[in-house]
N, C-alpha and C positions, 0 to 999 in steps of 0.2 A: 515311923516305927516299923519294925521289920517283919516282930514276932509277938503277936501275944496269945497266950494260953492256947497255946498249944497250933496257933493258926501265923498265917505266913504276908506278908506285907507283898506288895506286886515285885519289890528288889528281891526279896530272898526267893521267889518261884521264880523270876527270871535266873538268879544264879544255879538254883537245883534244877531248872526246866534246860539252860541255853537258849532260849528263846528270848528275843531285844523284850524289856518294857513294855516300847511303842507295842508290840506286835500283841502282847499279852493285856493292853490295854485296850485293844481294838479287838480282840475277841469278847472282852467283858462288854465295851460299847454296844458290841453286835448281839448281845442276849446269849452268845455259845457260850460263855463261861463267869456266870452271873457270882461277884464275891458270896461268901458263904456268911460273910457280918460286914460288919462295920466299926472303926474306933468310932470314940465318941466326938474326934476332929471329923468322923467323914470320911477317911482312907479305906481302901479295900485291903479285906481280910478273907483270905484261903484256907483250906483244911487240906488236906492228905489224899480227900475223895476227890476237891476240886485240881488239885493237882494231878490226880491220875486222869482226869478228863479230859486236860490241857495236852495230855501226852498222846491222847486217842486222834484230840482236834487237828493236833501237828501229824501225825499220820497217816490220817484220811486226807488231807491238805497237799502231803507231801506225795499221795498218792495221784493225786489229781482230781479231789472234788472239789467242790465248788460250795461254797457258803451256805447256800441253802440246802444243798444234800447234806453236808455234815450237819445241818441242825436239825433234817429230820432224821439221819441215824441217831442224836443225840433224843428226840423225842420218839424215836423209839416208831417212826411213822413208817419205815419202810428197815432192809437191812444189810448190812454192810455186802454182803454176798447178792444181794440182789443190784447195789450198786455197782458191783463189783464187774457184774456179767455186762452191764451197759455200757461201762466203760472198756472195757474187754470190745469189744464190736464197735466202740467208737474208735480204737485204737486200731485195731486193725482194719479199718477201713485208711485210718491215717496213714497207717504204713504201706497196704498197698499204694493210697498214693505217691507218697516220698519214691520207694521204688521205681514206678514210673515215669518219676518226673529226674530222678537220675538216670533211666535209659534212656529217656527224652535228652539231656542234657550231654549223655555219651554218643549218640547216636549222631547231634548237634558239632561236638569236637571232631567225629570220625568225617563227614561227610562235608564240615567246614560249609553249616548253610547259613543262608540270607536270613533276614530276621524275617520276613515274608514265609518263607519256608518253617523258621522254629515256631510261629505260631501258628502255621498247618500241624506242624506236628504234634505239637503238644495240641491241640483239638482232639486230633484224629487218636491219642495213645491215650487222651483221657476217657472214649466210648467202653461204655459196659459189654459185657459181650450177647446182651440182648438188641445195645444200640449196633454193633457189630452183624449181628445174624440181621438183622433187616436192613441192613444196608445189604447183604446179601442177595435176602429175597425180593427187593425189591429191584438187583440186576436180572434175575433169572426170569422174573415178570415181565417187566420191559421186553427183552430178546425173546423168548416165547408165545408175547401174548396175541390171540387171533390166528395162531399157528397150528395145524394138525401133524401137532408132534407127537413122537412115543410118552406120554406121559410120567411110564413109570421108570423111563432112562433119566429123561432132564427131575423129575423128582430125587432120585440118588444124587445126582450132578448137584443139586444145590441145597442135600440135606447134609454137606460136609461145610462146618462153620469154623467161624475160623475163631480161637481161644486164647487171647495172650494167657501164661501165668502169672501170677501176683508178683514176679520178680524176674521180668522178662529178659531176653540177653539182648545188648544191646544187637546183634544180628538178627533177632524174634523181634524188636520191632522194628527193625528200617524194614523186613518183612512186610509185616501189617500198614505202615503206611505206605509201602509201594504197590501193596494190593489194595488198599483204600483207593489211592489214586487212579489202579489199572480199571478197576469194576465203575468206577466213574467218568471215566474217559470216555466221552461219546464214539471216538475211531472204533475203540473196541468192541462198545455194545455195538457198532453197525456191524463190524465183523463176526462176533456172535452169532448176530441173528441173520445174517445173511447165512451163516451155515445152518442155523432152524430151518430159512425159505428152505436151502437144498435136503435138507431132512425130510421138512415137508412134502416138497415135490417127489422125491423118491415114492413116497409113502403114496400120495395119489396114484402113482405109477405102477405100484404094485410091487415095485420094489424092496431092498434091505437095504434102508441106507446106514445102520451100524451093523458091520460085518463082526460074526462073534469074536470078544475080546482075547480066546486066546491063541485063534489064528493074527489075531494083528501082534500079539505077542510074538509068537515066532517068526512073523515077516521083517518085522523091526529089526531083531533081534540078528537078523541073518544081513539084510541092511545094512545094518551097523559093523556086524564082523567084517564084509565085503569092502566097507567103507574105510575101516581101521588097515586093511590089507593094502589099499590104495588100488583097489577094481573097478573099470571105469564100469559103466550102467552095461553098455552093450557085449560085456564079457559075458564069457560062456555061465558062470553064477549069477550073472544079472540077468542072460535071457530067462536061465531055468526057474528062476525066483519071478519073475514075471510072467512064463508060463503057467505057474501054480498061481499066483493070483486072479489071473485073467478065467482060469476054468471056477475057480473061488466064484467070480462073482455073475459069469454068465449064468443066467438061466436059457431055458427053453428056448431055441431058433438062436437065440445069439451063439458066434463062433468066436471062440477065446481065441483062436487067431487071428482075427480080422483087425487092421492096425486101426480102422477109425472106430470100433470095440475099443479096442485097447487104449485109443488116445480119450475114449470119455470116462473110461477107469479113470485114469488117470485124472484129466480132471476133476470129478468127482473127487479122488484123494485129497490134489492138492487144494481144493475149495476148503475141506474140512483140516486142512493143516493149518495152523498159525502158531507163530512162537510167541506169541503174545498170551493165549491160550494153553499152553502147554505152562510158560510163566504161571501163570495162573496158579497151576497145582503145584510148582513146585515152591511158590510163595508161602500159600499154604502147607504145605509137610515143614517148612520152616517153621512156620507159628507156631501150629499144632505140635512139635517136635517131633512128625511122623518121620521116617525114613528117607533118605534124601530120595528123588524122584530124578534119573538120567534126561538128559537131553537127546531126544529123538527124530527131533523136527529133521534134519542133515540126515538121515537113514531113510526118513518117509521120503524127502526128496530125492535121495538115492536112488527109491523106488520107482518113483512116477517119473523118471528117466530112464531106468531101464523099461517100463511099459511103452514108452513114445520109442525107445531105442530099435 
């Protein structure tokens, strides 16, 4: 029987609902949509109220709850907007992941890796970016630690972290995993911290072992133009450029012409140059989507041949 007085047999609410029998049968099993009677065979029997219920259950269902949340919006225990918000933040946690796991996956085609390789990478592109920042700090610790360095120079140096966004390009992250790898690289923390020792020691010394940033801006900068021109170090630009450096960093009794002066300038430069390190930051401005950051490292060594020149 389909229809009595005025109530609806499980066939006719499946044909007014679209929803199969089975499905309508197994919400009644489950207590979400209890018949509102009974024939006197036993059959279930619907009304109009239980049919609007059935419509609510398929689109809480269809929203993505789950049995037990649609039976406590049905009892009234919690509320659909309160689910709503849950599922909102489960979901986009979902999406960030998917996102990443298709840069992981682009990033895989682009660079044609080993399978060794795609599950480094997907490790390293699944860290949060709290997991992120202490892998950080916990490079800048290592390289500094036990060292009488400027505190509040290497404290800026590694209070820039590094932030995939929720929908990274796949160049943001070969990015982040090539700087996962650089900062882990033992060559490089020796290299680090070998320029903290000379940081250090300057400092005992009495020394400046970071010359202000924006004369090395204009040394670079001049470096580089000399460089682009095709000026060898010992041209009359490269003496005068190493002229101004050399009075730069003498102090008191030292003579900025004196060549074994000028050859430990120069060292000193070159100790604190590494392309490895310069990489570093500009791995970073990738991630972070700063600015691109030039390559200088070929202009510093410009330099510290024009001072030996």
């Amino acid at each position: 029987m389909s229809r009595v007085d005025g109530m609806f047999g499980i066939g006719e609410l499946s044909r007014r609902t679209g929803l199969p029998v089975k499905t309508i049968r197994f919400y009644s099993d489950e207590g979400l949509l209890p018949p509102t009677d009974r024939t006197s065979s036993g059959y279930r029997l619907y009304d109009t109220a239980a049919m609007a219920r059935l419509e609510l259950i398929r689109t809480l269902r269809e929203l993505g709850l789950g049995l037990t949340e649609v039976a406590a919006v049905l009892a009234e225990e919690t509320t659909v907007s309160q689910l709503a918000r849950r599922h909102i933040d489960a979901l986009d946690e979902q999406i960030r992941r998917l996102r990443l796991r298709r840069a992981v996956l682009r990033a895989v085609v682009k660079r044609k890796s080993e399978p060794e390789e795609v599950k480094l990478m997907n490790k390293l592109a699944s860290m949060s970016d709290e997991e992120r920042a202490r892998l950080v700090d916990e490079f800048w610790t290592e390289v500094t630690e036990g060292l009488d360095v400027d505190r509040e120079f290497y404290a800026r140096m590694s209070s820039a972290k590094p932030q995939l966004p929720d929908d990274p390009s796949p160049d943001q992250l070969e990015a982040w995993i090539e700087f996962a790898e650089l900062i882990q690289d033992p060559g490089f923390r020796a290299a680090i911290r070998t320029m903290g020792e000379g940081h250090a020691a300057a400092r005992s010394a009495g020394g400046d072992p970071v010359p202000p940033q924006e004369d090395w801006a204009t040394w670079s900068e001049r470096a580089q133009s000399a460089l682009d021109d095709g000026l060898a170090p010992g041209s009359p630009e490269g003496r005068a450029l190493a002229d101004e450096v050399a009075r730069a960093w003498a102090t008191s009794g030292q003579d900025p012409a004196d060549r074994a002066f000028r050859a430990e300038v120069a060292d000193r430069i070159a100790a604190g140059t590494d392309r490895r390190a310069e990489r570093y930051w500009q791995l970073l401005a990738t991630i972070n989507g700063w600015a691109p950051i030039p390559t200088r490292v070929p202009a510093v060594e410009w330099l510290t041949a024009a001072l030996r020149a």
